[in-house]
N, C-alpha and C positions, 0 to 999 in steps of 0.2 A: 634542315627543317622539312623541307619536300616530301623525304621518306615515312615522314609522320603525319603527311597530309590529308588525315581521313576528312569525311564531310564537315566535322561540327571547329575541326581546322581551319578548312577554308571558309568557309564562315566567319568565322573568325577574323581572319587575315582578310577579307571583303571587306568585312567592317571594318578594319583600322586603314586601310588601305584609301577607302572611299570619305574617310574623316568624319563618319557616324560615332566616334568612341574616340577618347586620345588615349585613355587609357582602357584594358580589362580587368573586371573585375569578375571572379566567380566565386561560387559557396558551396560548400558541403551541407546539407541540411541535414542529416537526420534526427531523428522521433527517437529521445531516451527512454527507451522504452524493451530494448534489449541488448543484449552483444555485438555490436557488428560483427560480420561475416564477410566470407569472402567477395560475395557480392557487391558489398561494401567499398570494398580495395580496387574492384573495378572504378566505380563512380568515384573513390580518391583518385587515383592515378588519373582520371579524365580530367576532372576539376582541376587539381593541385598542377596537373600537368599542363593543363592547356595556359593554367595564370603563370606556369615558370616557363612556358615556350616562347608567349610572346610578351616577354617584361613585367606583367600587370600582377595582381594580388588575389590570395583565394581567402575569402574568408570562414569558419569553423562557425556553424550557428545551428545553436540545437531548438526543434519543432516542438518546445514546449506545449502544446497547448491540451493536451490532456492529462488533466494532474492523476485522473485514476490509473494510469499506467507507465507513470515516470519517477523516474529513480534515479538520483546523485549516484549512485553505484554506475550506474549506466554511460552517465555524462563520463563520468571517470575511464570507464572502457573503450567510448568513441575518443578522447581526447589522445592517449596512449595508442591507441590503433596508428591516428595518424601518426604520431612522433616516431614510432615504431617502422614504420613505411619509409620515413625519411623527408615527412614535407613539416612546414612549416605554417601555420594560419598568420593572418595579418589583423595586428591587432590582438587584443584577449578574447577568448571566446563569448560569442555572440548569443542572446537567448533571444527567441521570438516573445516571451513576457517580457522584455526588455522594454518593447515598443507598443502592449498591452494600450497605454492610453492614448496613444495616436491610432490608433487601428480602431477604438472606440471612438474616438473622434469622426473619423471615416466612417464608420456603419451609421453616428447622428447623419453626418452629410446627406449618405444614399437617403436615409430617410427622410429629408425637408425636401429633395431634390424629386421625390414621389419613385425611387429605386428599389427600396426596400421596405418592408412591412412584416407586424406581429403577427405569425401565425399562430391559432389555437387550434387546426386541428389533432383531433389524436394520430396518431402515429399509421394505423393501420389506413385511417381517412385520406391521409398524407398520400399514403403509398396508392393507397387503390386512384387518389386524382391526380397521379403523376403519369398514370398511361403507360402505353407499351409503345415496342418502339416500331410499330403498324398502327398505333392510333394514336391521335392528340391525346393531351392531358385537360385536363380541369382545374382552371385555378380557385383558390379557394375561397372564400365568401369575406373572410376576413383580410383579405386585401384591401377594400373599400375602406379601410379606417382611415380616419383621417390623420395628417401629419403631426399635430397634437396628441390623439391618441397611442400613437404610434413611438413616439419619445415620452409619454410617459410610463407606457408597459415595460419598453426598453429600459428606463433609467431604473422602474420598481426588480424587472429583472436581474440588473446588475446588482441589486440591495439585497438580494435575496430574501424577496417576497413571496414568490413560489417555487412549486415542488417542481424536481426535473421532470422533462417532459411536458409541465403546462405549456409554457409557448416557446415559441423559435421566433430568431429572425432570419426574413427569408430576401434574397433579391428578386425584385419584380422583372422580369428578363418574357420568356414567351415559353406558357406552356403547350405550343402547338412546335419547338424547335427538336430537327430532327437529330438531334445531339443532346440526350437525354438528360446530359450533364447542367445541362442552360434551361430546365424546364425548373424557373425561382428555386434555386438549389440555396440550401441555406447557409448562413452567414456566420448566428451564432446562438449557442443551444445552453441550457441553462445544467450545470453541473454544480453541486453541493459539496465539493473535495478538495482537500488541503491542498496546495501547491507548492512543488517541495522548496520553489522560489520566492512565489509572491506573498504564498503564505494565505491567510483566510480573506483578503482584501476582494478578489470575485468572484461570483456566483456564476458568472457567465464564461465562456472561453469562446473563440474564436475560431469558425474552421481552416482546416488547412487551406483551403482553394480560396478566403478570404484573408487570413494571416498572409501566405507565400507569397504573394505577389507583392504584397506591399511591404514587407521585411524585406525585399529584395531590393524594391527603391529607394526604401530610409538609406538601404547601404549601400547606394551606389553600383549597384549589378549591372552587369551588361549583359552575360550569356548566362540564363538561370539554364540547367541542362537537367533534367530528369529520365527516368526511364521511360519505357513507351506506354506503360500501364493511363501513365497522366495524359497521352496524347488528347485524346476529349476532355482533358481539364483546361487546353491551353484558351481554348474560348471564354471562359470564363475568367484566366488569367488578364486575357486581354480586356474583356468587360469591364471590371474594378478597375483599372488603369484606365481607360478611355473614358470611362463612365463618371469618375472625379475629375475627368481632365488636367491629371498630374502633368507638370511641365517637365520637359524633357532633359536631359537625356534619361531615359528611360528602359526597362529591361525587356526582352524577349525570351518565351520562353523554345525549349527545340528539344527534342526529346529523340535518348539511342536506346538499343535493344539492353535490355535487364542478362545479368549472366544468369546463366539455368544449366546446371550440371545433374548430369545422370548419377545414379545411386548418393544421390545427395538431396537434403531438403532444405529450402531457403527462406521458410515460412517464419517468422522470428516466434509466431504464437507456436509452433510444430517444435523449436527447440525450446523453447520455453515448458511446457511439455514435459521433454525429452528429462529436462534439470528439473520439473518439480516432482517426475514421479520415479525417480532414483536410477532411470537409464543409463544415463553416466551419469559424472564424477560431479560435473557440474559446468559453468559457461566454458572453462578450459580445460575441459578433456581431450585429452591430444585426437578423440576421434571426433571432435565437433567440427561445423566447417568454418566455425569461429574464427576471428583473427587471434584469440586467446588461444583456443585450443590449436589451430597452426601452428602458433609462436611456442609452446610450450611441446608441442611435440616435434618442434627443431627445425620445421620452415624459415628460411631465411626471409627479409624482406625483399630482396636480389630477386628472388624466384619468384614471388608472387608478383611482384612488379612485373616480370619477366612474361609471364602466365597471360596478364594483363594485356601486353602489348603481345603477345603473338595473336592473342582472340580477336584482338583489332576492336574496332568502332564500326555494328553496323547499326542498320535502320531495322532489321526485321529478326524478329527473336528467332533465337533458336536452341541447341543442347549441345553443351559442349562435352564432351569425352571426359570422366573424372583423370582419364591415365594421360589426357595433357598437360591438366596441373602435376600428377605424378612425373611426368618425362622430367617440366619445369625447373623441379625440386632437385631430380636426380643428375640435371646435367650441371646445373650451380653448383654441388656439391662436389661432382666428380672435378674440378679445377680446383679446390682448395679445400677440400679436407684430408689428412693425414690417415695414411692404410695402416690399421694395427692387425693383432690376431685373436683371435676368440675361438676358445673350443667351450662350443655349447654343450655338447654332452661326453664329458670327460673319461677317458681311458689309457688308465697310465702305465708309461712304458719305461723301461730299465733299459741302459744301453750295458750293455755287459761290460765292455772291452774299454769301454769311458771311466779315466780317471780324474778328477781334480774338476774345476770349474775354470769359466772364462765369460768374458762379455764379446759378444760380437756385434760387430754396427751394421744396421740395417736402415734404409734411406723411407723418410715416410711417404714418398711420393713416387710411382711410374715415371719412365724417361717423358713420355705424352706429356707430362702437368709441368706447368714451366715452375714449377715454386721447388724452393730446397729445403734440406731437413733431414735429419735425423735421429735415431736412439741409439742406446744400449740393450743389448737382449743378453740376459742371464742364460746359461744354458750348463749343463751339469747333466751327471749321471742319468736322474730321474728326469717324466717330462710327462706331459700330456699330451694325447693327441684326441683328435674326434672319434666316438668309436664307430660313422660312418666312413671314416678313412682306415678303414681295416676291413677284408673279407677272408673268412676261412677259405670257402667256397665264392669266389667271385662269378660276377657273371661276364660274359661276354661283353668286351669293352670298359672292361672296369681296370681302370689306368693306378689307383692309390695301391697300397700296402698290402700283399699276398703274401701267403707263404712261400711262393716262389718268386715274387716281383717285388724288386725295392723301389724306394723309395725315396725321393728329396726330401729332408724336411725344409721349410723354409727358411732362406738367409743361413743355411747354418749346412749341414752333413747330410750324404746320403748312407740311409739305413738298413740292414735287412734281417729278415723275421727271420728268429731262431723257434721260439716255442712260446706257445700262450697257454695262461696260466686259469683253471677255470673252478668255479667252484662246488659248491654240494649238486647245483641244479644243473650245471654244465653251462651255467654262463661264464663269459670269459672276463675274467677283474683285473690279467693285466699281460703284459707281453714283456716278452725277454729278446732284446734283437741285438746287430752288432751295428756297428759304426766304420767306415773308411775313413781313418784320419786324413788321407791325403784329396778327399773329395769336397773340401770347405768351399763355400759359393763365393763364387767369384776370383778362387784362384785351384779348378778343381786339374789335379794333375790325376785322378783313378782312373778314366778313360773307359767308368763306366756311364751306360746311357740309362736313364730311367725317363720314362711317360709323364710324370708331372711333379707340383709341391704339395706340401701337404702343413695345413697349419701344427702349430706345436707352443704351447707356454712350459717354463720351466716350474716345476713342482715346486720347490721353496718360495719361489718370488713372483708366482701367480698368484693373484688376487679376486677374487669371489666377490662375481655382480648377481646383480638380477635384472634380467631384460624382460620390458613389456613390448609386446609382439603384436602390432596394430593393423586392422584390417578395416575393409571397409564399415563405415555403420551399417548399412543397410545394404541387401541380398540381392534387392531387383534395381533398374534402371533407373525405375520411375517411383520412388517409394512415396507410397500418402501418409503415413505417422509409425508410429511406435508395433503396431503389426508388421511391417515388414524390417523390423529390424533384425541384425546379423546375431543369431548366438554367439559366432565365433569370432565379433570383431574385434575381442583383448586372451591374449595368452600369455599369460604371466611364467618366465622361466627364470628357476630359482637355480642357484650349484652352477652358470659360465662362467668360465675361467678365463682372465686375460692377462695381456704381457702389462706389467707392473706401469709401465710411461704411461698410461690411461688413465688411469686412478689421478686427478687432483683436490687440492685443498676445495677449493667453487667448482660450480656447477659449469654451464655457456662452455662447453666444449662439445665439437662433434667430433666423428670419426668413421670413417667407413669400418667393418670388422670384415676383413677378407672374406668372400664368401659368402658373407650372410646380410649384411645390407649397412645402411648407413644410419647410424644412431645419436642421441643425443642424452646428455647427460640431463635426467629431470632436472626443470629449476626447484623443484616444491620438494621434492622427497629425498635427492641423493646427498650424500655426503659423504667424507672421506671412509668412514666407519660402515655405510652399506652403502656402495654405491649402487645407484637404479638407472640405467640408461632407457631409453624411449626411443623404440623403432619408425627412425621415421620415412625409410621408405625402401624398398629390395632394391637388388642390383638391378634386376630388369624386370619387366610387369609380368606377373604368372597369374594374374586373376582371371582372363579368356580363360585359362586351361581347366580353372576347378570350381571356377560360377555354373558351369554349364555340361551336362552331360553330352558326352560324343555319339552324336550319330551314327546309324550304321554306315552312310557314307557321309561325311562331314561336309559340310557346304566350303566352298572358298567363303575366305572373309576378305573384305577389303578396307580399305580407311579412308577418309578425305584427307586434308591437307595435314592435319596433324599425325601422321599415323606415325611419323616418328617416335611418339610416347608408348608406343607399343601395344596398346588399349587395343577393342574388339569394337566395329562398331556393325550396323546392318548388312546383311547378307544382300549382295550386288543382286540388282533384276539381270532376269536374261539380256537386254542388248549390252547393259554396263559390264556382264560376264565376256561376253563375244568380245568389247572392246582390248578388256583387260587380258583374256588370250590372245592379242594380236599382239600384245607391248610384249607379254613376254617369250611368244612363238620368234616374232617376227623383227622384235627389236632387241631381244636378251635384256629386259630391264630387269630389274627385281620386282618382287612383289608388290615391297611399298611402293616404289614410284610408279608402276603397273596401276595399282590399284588409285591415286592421285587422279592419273591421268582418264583413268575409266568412269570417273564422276565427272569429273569438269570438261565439259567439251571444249570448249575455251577453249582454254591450257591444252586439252592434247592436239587441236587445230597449229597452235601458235607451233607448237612441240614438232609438228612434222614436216611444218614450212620450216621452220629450222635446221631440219634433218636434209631437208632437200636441197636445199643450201651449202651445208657441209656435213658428209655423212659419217659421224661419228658420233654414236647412238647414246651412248653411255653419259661422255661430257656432257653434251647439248642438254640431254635429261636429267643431268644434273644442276644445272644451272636453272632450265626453267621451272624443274620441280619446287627449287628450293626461291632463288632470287627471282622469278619473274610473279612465281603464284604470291608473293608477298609485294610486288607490288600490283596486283590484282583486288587485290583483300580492299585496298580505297579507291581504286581507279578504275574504267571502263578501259575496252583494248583501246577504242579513241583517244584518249589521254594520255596514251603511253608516249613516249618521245624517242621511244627505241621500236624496231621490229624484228623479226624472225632474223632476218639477215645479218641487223650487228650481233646478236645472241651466238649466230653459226660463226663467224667474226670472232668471238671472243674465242668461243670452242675451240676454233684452230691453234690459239695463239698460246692456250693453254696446252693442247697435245705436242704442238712442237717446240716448248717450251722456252716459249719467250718470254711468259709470263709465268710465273709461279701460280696454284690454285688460293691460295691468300693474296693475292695482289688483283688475283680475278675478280675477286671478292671488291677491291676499291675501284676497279676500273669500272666495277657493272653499275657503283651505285652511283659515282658521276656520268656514266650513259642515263642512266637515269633520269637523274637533276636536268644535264644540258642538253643531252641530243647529240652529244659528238660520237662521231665513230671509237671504237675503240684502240685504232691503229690511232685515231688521233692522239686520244687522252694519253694512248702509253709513250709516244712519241713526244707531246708537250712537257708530259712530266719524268721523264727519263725513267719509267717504271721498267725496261727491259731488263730480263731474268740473268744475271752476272755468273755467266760457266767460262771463263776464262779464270783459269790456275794463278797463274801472273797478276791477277786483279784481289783472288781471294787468299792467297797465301801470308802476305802481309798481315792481313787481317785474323788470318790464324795466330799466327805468331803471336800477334798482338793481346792477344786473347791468352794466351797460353803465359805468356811473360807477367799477366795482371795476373795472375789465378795457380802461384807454385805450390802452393797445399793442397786443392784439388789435383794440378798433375802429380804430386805423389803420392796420395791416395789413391789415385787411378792406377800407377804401375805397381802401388804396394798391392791390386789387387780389385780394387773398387770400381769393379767395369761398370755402375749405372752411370758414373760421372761422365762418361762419354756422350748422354745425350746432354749434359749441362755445355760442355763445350759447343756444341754442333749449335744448339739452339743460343748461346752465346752470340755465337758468327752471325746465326740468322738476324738476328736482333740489333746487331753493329751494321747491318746494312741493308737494313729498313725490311726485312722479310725478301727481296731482291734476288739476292744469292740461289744459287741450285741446289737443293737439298740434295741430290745426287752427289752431284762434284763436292760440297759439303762434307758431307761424311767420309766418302776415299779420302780425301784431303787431313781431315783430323786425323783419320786413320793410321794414315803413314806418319806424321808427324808423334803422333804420342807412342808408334811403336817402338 
């Protein structure tokens, strides 16, 4: 729980701690009124999160109160967002007209009580006696009515006796207060429109700063949590409450920073917009930043959630890097989706010397990804390859398929180019090459060497997609609406070819396509007859490279704490540049953690009392880059309950390898928690790194005796199964083990 202890946490945990609350309760409010967004998913994952951290309930209640711009469609999309995330509300979903006649109840009170009162001025009147925020306001002349008059405008307004805009009700608060907000901000204004709930029963509705606070106590709320835009609302939250002197226990409001991403717009009226004047497709266009159009362009909820919690919980807005929700996406992925192969733009090749057909097994996963799998791959005479994996003339460092240089294909034979075949205009339509039967992968006795693989689908039993090609929507960082949108943010490619196992009956499949990035099967439009996959995101981020023209001498760029995601973000000032040359002159860092370190002075203070400690530049930076700046993200250095020294402490214990770097990983986050040394925690909990032969060999065996179809697969030939074993071992002794001694050890055993 500690590592999750941002501010609106400990709050939290003060409150129940102190016996202010026995139970939490929180709520998702939003206004049906459009698709939730990603934005959205932050303030779930807050809410939903913080009632499943500490026992209590979140409740799902939708801000009915303007029927001109609410929509059942809409209800229907926040409800599905959340379930889609993985939380659950308590109760059935909640409406703020639900509590319509106690909330009218409440606005009679303030008015016997002399709180509130009918205003008639017009509108412009209104504004011009509201003041600025250098001079008091003016209250307005109709205030003086008396409490009689006052519940009878009120009651004729609810009957819908006049046109909107004749009167408001306003609370009487003070128009000389320096929070504009509290200068008689009004209560409730008179609207003529169906309600897709209550239906034609009011004329009047309820503002939000009067509905919210009091939907919050019918339900039992404890931490109402908004974004900071509300911060000057919370006065007034608190007025209505105080002001009826509702009996306690009672809610509080606390407000964290709103998410704001670059080349993205979070405006709901901006994508509203976007969907009525045929920009995209509609709320779930895989390039919206929608939870629809996320979820349909193959975002998992993993990732988003993921996203969520790396941005953290703070108090002051700021801009996050689109290419950290990208990283998000892509590292969720790269553990559990299946590698196939895809030749986008097809050119087919004849093996001359190749007779008859066969299927060869190829495993869907890197030894890296602990998960298993595999297919069948057709493979015959004919085939496809990319027809960038061929150059007549190649350039310099060009490693694929030359007339002089062969080639792997992949899982399968090494090739080489005999003669290409070309036609009227001298393009080339196909190639004639030969094959080494003795060089099949993974049991190659040719004893030739070739530079790389190279994809390939078999001609008979590939199958013909079409891949939509998603970029960003819009061109600049900061975009203000439908002008600066992306021409190029859909390219639709018709004629790739893939290996047949991709193709299924349903949709909800991903897959990475070697190469070319990770994709998702459309829910809406694929099927087994044309399948349409949806790119949902590259292998690595190349938008830095072609958003922006290159300089004649290109600036260094550096990153903050995210820079893992690969993204571009502002060009370092001069001292941040000096810093960042020091880390990499003078420590051998990388870039990225160079570049961490050159923003946060913090962190690069902590980073060289660490260094001074034990010097060994590389670990240490690595740990504080990653584990210490994360616990930074909710704490002051004061709070920490570790310092530089157990950090150099751990360093050691990971270079001389007593500890595994996954085991580092638990030790740092109980330093954390308790404050113990790390020779402590690893000595209490018997965490030392297991390089003794005599200890692991057993375990081998063991391992090898449950698993005799994997070892003869392996010696039939099937050398990826060698990391299944290894990580086997690792896994039977809690991660422990020397992946060094590890390996030798299976080694000799399965030879």
């Amino acid at each position: 729980m500690d590592k999750k202890r941002d501010f609106l946490r400990r709050i939290v945990a003060e409150d129940l701690e102190s016996g202010k609350y026995s139970k939490i309760v929180t709520r998702f409010p939003p206004e049906p009124n459009g698709y939730p967004h990603i934005g959205h998913a932050k303030s779930i994952s807050i809410n939903f999160g913080i009632a499943r951290d500490f026992g209590g309930v979140c409740n799902l209640r939708m801000d009915d109160t303007n029927p001109t711009t609410e929509d059942t469609e809409y209800v229907e999309a926040l409800k599905d967002a959340v379930e889609w995330l993985g939380f659950k509300w308590d109760g059935d979903v909640r409406h703020t007209s639900d509590y319509f006649d106690r909330l009218y109840e409440w606005a009679k009170e303030l008015v016997k009580i002399g709180k509130a009162y009918v205003d008639s001025l017009p509108e412009d009147k209104m504004r011009e006696y509201r003041g600025t925020v250098t001079s008091p306001g003016k209250r307005s002349e109709y205030a003086n009515r008396s409490v009689e008059e006052n519940l009878d405008l009120l009651e004729r307004m609810k009957r819908g006796e006049f046109k909107d805009g004749e009167h408001v009700l306003r609370a009487k608060i003070d128009m000389a207060s320096p929070n504009m907000k509290m200068r008689d901000p009004l209560l409730y204004r008179i609207r003529h429109a169906h309600h897709f709930r209550a239906g034609d029963k009011w004329a009047i509705y309820p503002m939000y700063d009067f509905a919210h606070c009091l939907s919050d106590y019918i339900e039992g709320v404890t931490h109402s949590i908004c974004t900071l835009e509300f911060e000057n609302n919370r006065d007034i939250y608190d007025w209505v409450i105080d002001t009826l002197g509702l009996e306690p226990p009672r809610p509080y409001q606390y407000e964290f920073a709103r998410l704001n991403i670059n080349y993205t717009v979070m405006s709901k009226r901006k994508l509203l917009e976007l969907v009525q004047k045929g920009v995209v497709s509609g709320w779930d266009d895989p390039r919206m930043p929608t939870i629809a159009g996320l979820r349909r362009r193959g975002y998992t909820p993993e990732s988003i959630l993921n996203f969520c919690e790396q941005i953290g919980v703070a108090k002051t807005n700021s801009v996050v890097d689109v290419a950290q929700l990208e990283y998000a996406i892509r590292d969720d992925l790269n553990k559990k989706v299946p590698r196939v192969m895809c030749v986008v733009n097809p050119l087919k090749v004849t093996i001359e010397n190749y007779e008859g057909s066969e299927e060869l097994e190829a495993s869907y996963y890197p030894h890296d990804v602990p998960k298993e799998g595999s297919r069948k791959l057709p493979f015959s005479k004919e085939i496809y390859i990319d027809r960038g994996d061929f150059e007549e003339n190649p350039p310099k460092g060009y490693y694929r398929l030359t007339p002089t240089q062969p080639v792997r294909l992949k899982h399968a034979y090494i090739i080489e180019f005999k003669e290409a075949i070309k036609d009227e205009a001298g393009n080339i339509v196909e190639l004639i090459v030969t094959y080494y039967p003795d060089s099949k992968s993974g049991n190659d006795k040719s004893g030739i060497k070739v530079k790389s693989a190279i994809q390939w689908v078999e001609a008979n039993s590939a199958k013909e997609v079409e891949l939509r090609v998603y970029d960003r929507l819009f061109k600049c960082e900061a975009p203000e609406g439908i002008e600066d949108v992306n021409p190029n943010s859909l390219q639709i490619v018709k004629g790739a070819l893939v290996e047949p196992a991709v193709i299924e009956e349903k949709a909800d499949v991903r897959f990475q396509f070697e190469r070319e990035g990770n994709f998702f099967a459309d829910p809406v439009d694929y099927s087994d007859k044309k399948p349409v996959f949806n790119k949902i995101v590259g292998l690595k981020d190349s938008w830095a490279k072609k958003s922006k023209p290159k300089p004649k001498q290109e600036p260094k760029k550096s990153k903050p704490k995210q820079k893992q995601s690969g993204g571009e973000m502002a060009e370092l000032n001069e001292q941040e540049q000096a810093v960042f040359d020091k880390f990499i002159k003078e420590y051998g860092l990388n870039k990225q953690v160079a570049s961490i370190f050159a923003r946060d002075e913090v962190l690069a203070k902590f980073y060289e009392d660490a260094t001074k400690e034990y010097d060994s530049a590389v670990t240490v930076a690595n740990i504080v880059a990653n584990d210490v700046a994360k616990e930074l993200k909710s704490k002051s250095l004061e709070e920490l309950k570790f310092n530089p020294k157990y950090v150099a402490s751990l360093a050691k214990m990971v270079d001389e390898e007593i500890i595994s770097s996954k085991i580092a990983k638990e030790v740092f986050e109980a330093m954390a928690k308790s404050g113990e040394t790390p020779e402590q925690i690893v000595e209490s909990r018997g965490l030392k790194q297991i390089s003794n032969p005599d200890e692991i060999l057993p375990i081998i065996d063991e391992v090898i005796a449950k698993n005799p179809d994997n070892v003869a697969k392996f010696k039939s030939g099937n050398q990826k199964l060698f990391g299944f074993f290894v990580g086997q071992v690792l896994k039977a002794t809690g991660g422990k083990a020397n992946p060094k001694v590890v390996n030798e050890l299976v080694s000799k055993r399965l030879a």
